[in-house]
N, C-alpha and C positions, 0 to 999 in steps of 0.2 A: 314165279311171282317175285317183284322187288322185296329186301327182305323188309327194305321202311313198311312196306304193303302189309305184307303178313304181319307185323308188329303191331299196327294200328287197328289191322284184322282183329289181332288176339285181344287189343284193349279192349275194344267193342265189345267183344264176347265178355268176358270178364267182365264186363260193368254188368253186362246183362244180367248176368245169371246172381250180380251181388244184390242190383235191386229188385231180381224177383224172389232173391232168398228174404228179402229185407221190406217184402211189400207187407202192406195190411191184410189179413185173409178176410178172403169174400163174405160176406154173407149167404149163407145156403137158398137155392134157388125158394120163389115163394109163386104160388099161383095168384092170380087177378083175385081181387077179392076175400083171402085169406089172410089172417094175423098175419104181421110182420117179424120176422125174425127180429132179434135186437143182442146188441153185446156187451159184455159185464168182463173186465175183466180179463181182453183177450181171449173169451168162450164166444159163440154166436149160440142162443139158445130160439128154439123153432115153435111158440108156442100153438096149441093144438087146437082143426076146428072146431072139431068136436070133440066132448068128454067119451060117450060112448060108455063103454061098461071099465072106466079104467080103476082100476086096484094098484096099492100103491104100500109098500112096506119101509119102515125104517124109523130113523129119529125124527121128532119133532122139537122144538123150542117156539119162544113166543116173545111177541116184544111191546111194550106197554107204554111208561107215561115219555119216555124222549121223543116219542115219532108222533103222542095226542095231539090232533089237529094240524097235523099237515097233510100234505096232499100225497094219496097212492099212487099206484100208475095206472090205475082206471081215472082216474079223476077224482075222485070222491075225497071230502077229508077223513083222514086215518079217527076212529073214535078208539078208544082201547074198551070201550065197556060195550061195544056193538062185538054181534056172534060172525069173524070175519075171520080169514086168513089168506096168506101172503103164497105162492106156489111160482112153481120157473116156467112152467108151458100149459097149464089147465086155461080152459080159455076161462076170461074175466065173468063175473057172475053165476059159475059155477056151482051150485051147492054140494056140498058133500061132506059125509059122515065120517066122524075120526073117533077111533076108538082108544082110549090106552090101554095097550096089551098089557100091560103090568096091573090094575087094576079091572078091568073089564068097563070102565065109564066111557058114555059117549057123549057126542055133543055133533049138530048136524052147523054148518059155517058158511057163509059163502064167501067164493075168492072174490077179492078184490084188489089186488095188490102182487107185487112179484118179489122175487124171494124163498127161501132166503140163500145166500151166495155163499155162505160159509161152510166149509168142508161135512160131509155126511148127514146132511142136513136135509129131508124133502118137503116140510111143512112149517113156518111161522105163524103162528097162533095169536089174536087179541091174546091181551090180558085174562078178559071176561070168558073166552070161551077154554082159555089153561086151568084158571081156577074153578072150574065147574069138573076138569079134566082131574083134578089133581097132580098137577103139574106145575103150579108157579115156585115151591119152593127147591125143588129140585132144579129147575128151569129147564131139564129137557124131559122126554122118557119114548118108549119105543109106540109106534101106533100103524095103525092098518088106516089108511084113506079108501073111501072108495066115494065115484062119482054117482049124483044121483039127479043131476038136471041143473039147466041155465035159466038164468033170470031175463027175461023177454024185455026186463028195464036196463038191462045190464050195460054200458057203455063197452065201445069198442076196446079202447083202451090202444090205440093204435097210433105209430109215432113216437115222439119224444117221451112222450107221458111214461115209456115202456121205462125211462131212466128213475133206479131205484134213488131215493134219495138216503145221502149221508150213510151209505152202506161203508163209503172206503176211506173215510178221514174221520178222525171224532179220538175218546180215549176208548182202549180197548184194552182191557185186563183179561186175568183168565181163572176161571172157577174150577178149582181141584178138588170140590166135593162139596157138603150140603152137609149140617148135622144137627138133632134135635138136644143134644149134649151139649153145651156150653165147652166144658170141659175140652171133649175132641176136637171143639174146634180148633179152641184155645192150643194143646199142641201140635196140632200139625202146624198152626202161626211158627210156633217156636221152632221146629224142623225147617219150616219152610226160608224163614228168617236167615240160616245156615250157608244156604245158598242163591238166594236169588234176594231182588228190593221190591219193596210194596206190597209184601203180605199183609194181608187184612183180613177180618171181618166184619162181613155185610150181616146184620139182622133181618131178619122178613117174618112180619107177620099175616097167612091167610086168613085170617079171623078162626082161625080153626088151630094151630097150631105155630108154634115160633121156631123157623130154619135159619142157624149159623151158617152161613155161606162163605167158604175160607178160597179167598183171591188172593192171588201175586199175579205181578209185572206190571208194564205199563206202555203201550204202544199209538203210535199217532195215524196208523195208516193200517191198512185192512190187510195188505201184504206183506208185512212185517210180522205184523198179530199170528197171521197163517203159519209163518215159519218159527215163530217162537213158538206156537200150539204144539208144533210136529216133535221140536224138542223136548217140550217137556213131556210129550206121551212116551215119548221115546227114551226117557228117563226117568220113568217110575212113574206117574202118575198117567197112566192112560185112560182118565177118565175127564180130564180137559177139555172144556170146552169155552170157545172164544165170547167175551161178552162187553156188548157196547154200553158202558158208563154214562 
Protein backbone atom coordinates (compact mmCIF):
# COMPACT_ATOMS: atom_id res chain seq x y z
CA UNK A 1 0.00 0.00 0.00
CA UNK A 2 1.22 3.69 -0.88
CA UNK A 3 2.62 4.90 2.18
CA UNK A 4 0.45 8.47 1.56
CA UNK A 5 -2.43 5.38 1.90
CA UNK A 6 -1.46 3.91 5.06
CA UNK A 7 -0.94 7.61 6.53
CA UNK A 8 -4.19 8.75 5.92
CA UNK A 9 -5.40 5.21 6.92
CA UNK A 10 -3.74 5.76 10.26
CA UNK A 11 -5.30 9.51 10.66
CA UNK A 12 -8.80 7.98 10.31
CA UNK A 13 -8.25 5.62 12.90
CA UNK A 14 -6.94 7.85 15.25
CA UNK A 15 -9.51 10.34 14.92
CA UNK A 16 -11.77 7.41 15.50
CA UNK A 17 -10.87 6.17 18.47
CA UNK A 18 -10.15 10.15 19.97
CA UNK A 19 -14.04 10.96 19.35
CA UNK A 20 -15.24 7.67 20.66
CA UNK A 21 -12.92 8.22 23.63
CA UNK A 22 -14.30 11.93 23.68
CA UNK A 23 -18.17 10.89 23.04
CA UNK A 24 -21.06 11.68 25.48
CA UNK A 25 -21.83 8.22 27.26
CA UNK A 26 -25.17 6.69 26.27
CA UNK A 27 -27.87 6.67 28.35
CA UNK A 28 -28.50 2.90 29.75
CA UNK A 29 -31.04 1.12 27.57
CA UNK A 30 -34.75 1.81 28.84
CA UNK A 31 -37.93 -0.41 28.03
CA UNK A 32 -41.21 1.30 26.08
CA UNK A 33 -43.04 2.55 28.74
CA UNK A 34 -40.77 2.74 31.76
CA UNK A 35 -39.12 5.84 33.64
CA UNK A 36 -36.49 7.55 31.63
CA UNK A 37 -33.14 7.31 32.59
CA UNK A 38 -31.75 10.99 33.15
CA UNK A 39 -28.08 12.62 33.87
CA UNK A 40 -26.69 14.74 36.64
CA UNK A 41 -23.45 15.39 36.26
CA UNK A 42 -21.95 13.10 33.91
CA UNK A 43 -23.71 9.94 35.91
CA UNK A 44 -26.88 8.52 33.88
CA UNK A 45 -29.18 7.32 36.89
CA UNK A 46 -32.16 4.63 35.94
CA UNK A 47 -34.88 5.39 38.09
CA UNK A 48 -37.03 2.43 39.28
CA UNK A 49 -40.64 0.86 38.06
CA UNK A 50 -41.44 -0.14 40.82
CA UNK A 51 -40.52 0.30 44.56
CA UNK A 52 -41.24 -3.18 45.49
CA UNK A 53 -39.87 -4.08 49.06
CA UNK A 54 -36.77 -1.74 48.49
CA UNK A 55 -34.74 -0.93 51.88
CA UNK A 56 -32.38 1.54 51.82
CA UNK A 57 -29.40 2.58 54.49
CA UNK A 58 -27.20 5.65 54.89
CA UNK A 59 -27.19 9.51 55.28
CA UNK A 60 -30.01 11.70 55.02
CA UNK A 61 -30.09 15.67 54.85
CA UNK A 62 -32.88 18.01 53.98
CA UNK A 63 -33.49 21.05 52.16
CA UNK A 64 -35.93 23.89 53.08
CA UNK A 65 -36.65 27.63 52.44
CA UNK A 66 -34.20 28.37 49.07
CA UNK A 67 -35.84 25.56 46.90
CA UNK A 68 -39.94 26.91 48.74
CA UNK A 69 -41.94 27.02 45.74
CA UNK A 70 -40.40 25.95 42.95
CA UNK A 71 -40.84 23.40 40.93
CA UNK A 72 -39.72 19.47 41.61
CA UNK A 73 -39.07 17.09 38.90
CA UNK A 74 -42.49 15.54 39.44
CA UNK A 75 -43.99 18.87 38.66
CA UNK A 76 -45.33 19.81 41.76
CA UNK A 77 -44.16 23.02 43.60
CA UNK A 78 -41.50 22.12 46.25
CA UNK A 79 -43.54 23.29 49.83
CA UNK A 80 -40.92 22.82 52.69
CA UNK A 81 -43.58 22.28 55.28
CA UNK A 82 -45.50 19.45 53.16
CA UNK A 83 -44.18 15.45 54.36
CA UNK A 84 -42.06 15.03 51.01
CA UNK A 85 -38.61 13.93 49.81
CA UNK A 86 -36.11 14.11 47.07
CA UNK A 87 -34.51 10.26 46.00
CA UNK A 88 -32.28 9.48 42.62
CA UNK A 89 -34.32 6.25 41.21
CA UNK A 90 -37.68 5.57 43.62
CA UNK A 91 -40.14 6.02 41.28
CA UNK A 92 -42.18 9.63 41.93
CA UNK A 93 -45.01 9.35 44.47
CA UNK A 94 -43.59 6.93 46.30
CA UNK A 95 -44.34 6.65 49.98
CA UNK A 96 -41.98 5.68 52.30
CA UNK A 97 -40.86 5.32 55.86
CA UNK A 98 -37.50 6.94 57.18
CA UNK A 99 -36.32 6.26 60.40
CA UNK A 100 -33.38 8.11 62.21
CA UNK A 101 -31.25 5.42 63.56
CA UNK A 102 -29.66 7.76 65.86
CA UNK A 103 -32.87 8.57 67.62
CA UNK A 104 -35.38 5.72 66.67
CA UNK A 105 -38.08 8.84 65.20
CA UNK A 106 -39.98 8.20 62.17
CA UNK A 107 -41.94 10.00 59.74
CA UNK A 108 -43.69 8.24 56.61
CA UNK A 109 -42.96 11.04 53.04
CA UNK A 110 -43.59 10.74 49.85
CA UNK A 111 -41.10 11.14 46.82
CA UNK A 112 -41.50 13.85 44.79
CA UNK A 113 -38.53 15.10 43.64
CA UNK A 114 -34.98 13.83 42.62
CA UNK A 115 -31.86 14.19 44.61
CA UNK A 116 -29.88 14.55 46.20
CA UNK A 117 -26.43 14.71 44.02
CA UNK A 118 -24.06 15.35 46.62
CA UNK A 119 -21.54 12.79 47.83
CA UNK A 120 -22.94 9.89 50.46
CA UNK A 121 -26.08 11.09 50.47
CA UNK A 122 -29.38 8.74 49.72
CA UNK A 123 -32.38 10.78 50.89
CA UNK A 124 -33.37 14.82 51.04
CA UNK A 125 -35.89 15.52 53.30
CA UNK A 126 -38.69 18.67 53.45
CA UNK A 127 -37.91 20.79 56.29
CA UNK A 128 -41.22 19.66 58.00
CA UNK A 129 -40.49 16.11 57.82
CA UNK A 130 -36.33 16.61 59.25
CA UNK A 131 -37.72 18.57 62.02
CA UNK A 132 -40.22 15.92 63.13
CA UNK A 133 -37.02 13.67 62.55
CA UNK A 134 -34.75 15.58 64.63
CA UNK A 135 -32.53 16.29 62.23
CA UNK A 136 -32.78 19.98 61.04
CA UNK A 137 -30.10 21.19 63.47
CA UNK A 138 -27.53 18.83 62.66
CA UNK A 139 -28.67 18.95 59.08
CA UNK A 140 -27.84 15.35 58.30
CA UNK A 141 -28.02 11.95 60.44
CA UNK A 142 -28.00 8.23 59.44
CA UNK A 143 -31.56 6.57 58.64
CA UNK A 144 -33.14 3.30 57.19
CA UNK A 145 -35.80 4.03 54.18
CA UNK A 146 -37.98 1.47 53.28
CA UNK A 147 -40.74 1.65 50.53
CA UNK A 148 -44.29 1.19 51.26
CA UNK A 149 -46.53 2.13 48.18
CA UNK A 150 -47.22 4.70 45.07
CA UNK A 151 -49.57 7.36 44.97
CA UNK A 152 -52.05 6.46 41.94
CA UNK A 153 -52.14 10.62 41.73
CA UNK A 154 -48.65 10.49 41.39
CA UNK A 155 -47.32 12.33 37.98
CA UNK A 156 -44.94 10.73 35.78
CA UNK A 157 -42.25 12.86 36.30
CA UNK A 158 -40.85 11.91 32.98
CA UNK A 159 -38.45 14.08 30.62
CA UNK A 160 -36.92 17.37 31.21
CA UNK A 161 -38.76 17.81 34.44
CA UNK A 162 -36.18 14.82 35.72
CA UNK A 163 -33.48 18.18 35.70
CA UNK A 164 -32.85 18.98 39.25
CA UNK A 165 -32.87 22.57 39.79
CA UNK A 166 -30.12 24.88 41.10
CA UNK A 167 -28.37 21.77 42.34
CA UNK A 168 -24.95 22.91 40.48
CA UNK A 169 -24.46 26.83 40.75
CA UNK A 170 -25.66 28.90 43.82
CA UNK A 171 -23.08 29.66 47.01
CA UNK A 172 -21.99 26.42 48.62
CA UNK A 173 -20.12 26.50 51.99
CA UNK A 174 -19.42 23.61 54.20
CA UNK A 175 -20.50 22.74 57.77
CA UNK A 176 -17.87 21.21 60.04
CA UNK A 177 -20.13 20.49 62.81
CA UNK A 178 -23.26 21.57 64.78
CA UNK A 179 -23.09 22.78 68.51
CA UNK A 180 -25.56 23.47 71.45
CA UNK A 181 -22.31 25.50 73.29
CA UNK A 182 -21.93 28.82 71.97
CA UNK A 183 -18.65 28.60 73.41
CA UNK A 184 -17.44 25.38 70.97
CA UNK A 185 -18.61 26.96 68.35
CA UNK A 186 -16.99 30.16 68.92
CA UNK A 187 -13.44 28.10 68.91
CA UNK A 188 -13.46 25.99 66.36
CA UNK A 189 -14.22 29.74 64.30
CA UNK A 190 -11.01 30.62 65.79
CA UNK A 191 -9.15 27.39 64.58
CA UNK A 192 -10.83 27.47 61.64
CA UNK A 193 -9.89 31.21 60.91
CA UNK A 194 -5.99 29.80 60.91
CA UNK A 195 -6.49 28.29 57.76
CA UNK A 196 -8.93 28.61 55.48
CA UNK A 197 -11.71 32.25 54.81
CA UNK A 198 -15.26 32.49 55.75
CA UNK A 199 -15.66 30.79 58.75
CA UNK A 200 -18.75 31.56 60.44
CA UNK A 201 -21.50 30.86 62.49
CA UNK A 202 -25.01 29.96 61.57
CA UNK A 203 -27.65 30.15 64.54
CA UNK A 204 -30.73 27.66 64.12
CA UNK A 205 -33.32 27.60 66.11
CA UNK A 206 -35.93 24.21 66.13
CA UNK A 207 -38.38 25.62 68.51
CA UNK A 208 -37.03 23.23 70.78
CA UNK A 209 -33.43 23.91 71.04
CA UNK A 210 -30.74 26.53 69.59
CA UNK A 211 -27.67 24.85 67.16
CA UNK A 212 -24.30 26.83 66.56
CA UNK A 213 -23.64 25.65 63.12
CA UNK A 214 -19.77 26.42 62.40
CA UNK A 215 -19.18 26.85 58.40
CA UNK A 216 -16.00 27.86 56.28
CA UNK A 217 -15.30 28.35 52.62
CA UNK A 218 -17.10 29.53 49.82
CA UNK A 219 -17.94 27.93 46.36
CA UNK A 220 -19.95 28.92 43.14
CA UNK A 221 -20.39 25.57 41.56
CA UNK A 222 -21.40 22.09 42.78
CA UNK A 223 -17.96 20.63 41.48
CA UNK A 224 -15.74 22.67 43.09
CA UNK A 225 -17.77 22.44 46.64
CA UNK A 226 -17.29 18.41 45.98
CA UNK A 227 -13.50 18.79 45.74
CA UNK A 228 -12.99 21.21 48.43
CA UNK A 229 -15.46 18.84 50.75
CA UNK A 230 -12.90 15.94 49.99
CA UNK A 231 -10.06 18.12 51.31
CA UNK A 232 -11.17 19.15 54.17
CA UNK A 233 -12.32 15.61 55.26
CA UNK A 234 -9.21 14.70 54.34
CA UNK A 235 -7.71 17.18 56.68
CA UNK A 236 -9.25 16.78 59.97
CA UNK A 237 -12.57 17.32 59.85
CA UNK A 238 -14.32 14.42 58.30
CA UNK A 239 -17.48 15.33 59.35
CA UNK A 240 -18.08 17.89 56.30
CA UNK A 241 -20.77 18.12 54.70
CA UNK A 242 -21.61 20.30 51.68
CA UNK A 243 -24.33 23.07 52.05
CA UNK A 244 -26.21 25.21 49.68
CA UNK A 245 -26.67 28.87 51.18
Amino acid sequence: MHTLVKFRLLVLMVAAAVAAACSTPAPPPVAKGKPRPYRVDGTWYKPMAKAGNFRQRGLASWYGQKFHGRHTSSGEIYNMHAMTAAHKTLPLGTWVQVTNLSNGKKVTVRVNDRGPFVRGRIIDLSFAAAKKLGMVGPGTAPVEIVALGASTRAKTGQGPAYKPLDYYSGNFTFQIGAFTDPQNARRLVNRLNQLYKNAHIVVFNDGKQTFYRVRVGLCRDLATAQQYERHLMENGFPETFIVAE
